[in-house]
C-alpha positions as CSV (number, residue, x, y, z in Angstrom):
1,X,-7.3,-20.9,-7.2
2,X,-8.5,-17.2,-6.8
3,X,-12.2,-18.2,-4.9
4,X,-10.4,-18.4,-1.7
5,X,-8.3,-14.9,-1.8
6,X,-9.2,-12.4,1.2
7,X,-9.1,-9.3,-0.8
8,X,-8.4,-5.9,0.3
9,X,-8.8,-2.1,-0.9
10,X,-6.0,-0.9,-2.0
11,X,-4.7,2.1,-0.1
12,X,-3.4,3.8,-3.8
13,X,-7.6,3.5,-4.0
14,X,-9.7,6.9,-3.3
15,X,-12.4,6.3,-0.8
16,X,-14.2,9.4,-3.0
17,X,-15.4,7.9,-6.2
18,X,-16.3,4.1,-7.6
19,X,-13.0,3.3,-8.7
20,X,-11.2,1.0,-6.7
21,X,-8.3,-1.7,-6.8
22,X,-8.9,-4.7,-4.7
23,X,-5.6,-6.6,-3.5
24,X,-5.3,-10.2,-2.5
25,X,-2.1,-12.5,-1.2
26,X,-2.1,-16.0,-2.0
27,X,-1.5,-18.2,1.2
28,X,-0.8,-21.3,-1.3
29,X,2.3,-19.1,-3.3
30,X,2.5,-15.3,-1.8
31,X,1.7,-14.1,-5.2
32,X,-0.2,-10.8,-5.3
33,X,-3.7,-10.7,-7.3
34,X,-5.4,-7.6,-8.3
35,X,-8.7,-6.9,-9.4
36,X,-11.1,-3.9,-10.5
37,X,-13.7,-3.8,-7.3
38,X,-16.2,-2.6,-10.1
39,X,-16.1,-6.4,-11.6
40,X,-15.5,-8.9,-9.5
41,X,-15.9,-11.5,-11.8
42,X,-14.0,-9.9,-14.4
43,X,-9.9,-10.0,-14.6
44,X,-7.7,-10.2,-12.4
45,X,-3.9,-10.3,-12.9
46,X,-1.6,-11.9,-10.8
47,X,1.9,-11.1,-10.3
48,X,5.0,-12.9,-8.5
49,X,5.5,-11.1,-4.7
50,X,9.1,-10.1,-6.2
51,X,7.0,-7.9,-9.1
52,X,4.8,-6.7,-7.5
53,X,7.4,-5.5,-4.7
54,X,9.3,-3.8,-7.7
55,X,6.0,-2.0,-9.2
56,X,5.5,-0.8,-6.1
57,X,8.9,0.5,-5.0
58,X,8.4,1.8,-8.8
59,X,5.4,4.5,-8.1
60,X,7.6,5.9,-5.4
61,X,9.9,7.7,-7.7
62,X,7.4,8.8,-9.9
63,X,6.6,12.6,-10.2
């Protein structure tokens, strides 16, 4: 049940243009949801907190 998700801007998100991720935790499970701020409505994925932890530990080695 994503209608009660506080979301956030992402800080990988530019303050400078329109595009922007938007970052939620789930109090009911602690998973991570992620949406385009753009579309609201539109898609979100949703990821387990021990993915998302990895994806994000990933972009810190990257060039």
């Amino acid at each position: 049940m994503t209608s009660t998700l506080e979301w956030f801007k992402s800080s990988y998100s530019s303050n400078d243009g329109p595009d922007c991720v938007e970052v939620a935790i789930s109090p009911a499970d602690a998973g991570v949801h992620v949406r385009d701020s753009k579309d609201m409505d539109g898609a979100r994925l949703a990821f387990e907190a021990s993915s998302w932890a990895e994806f994000i530990g990933s972009m810190s080695t990257m060039p």
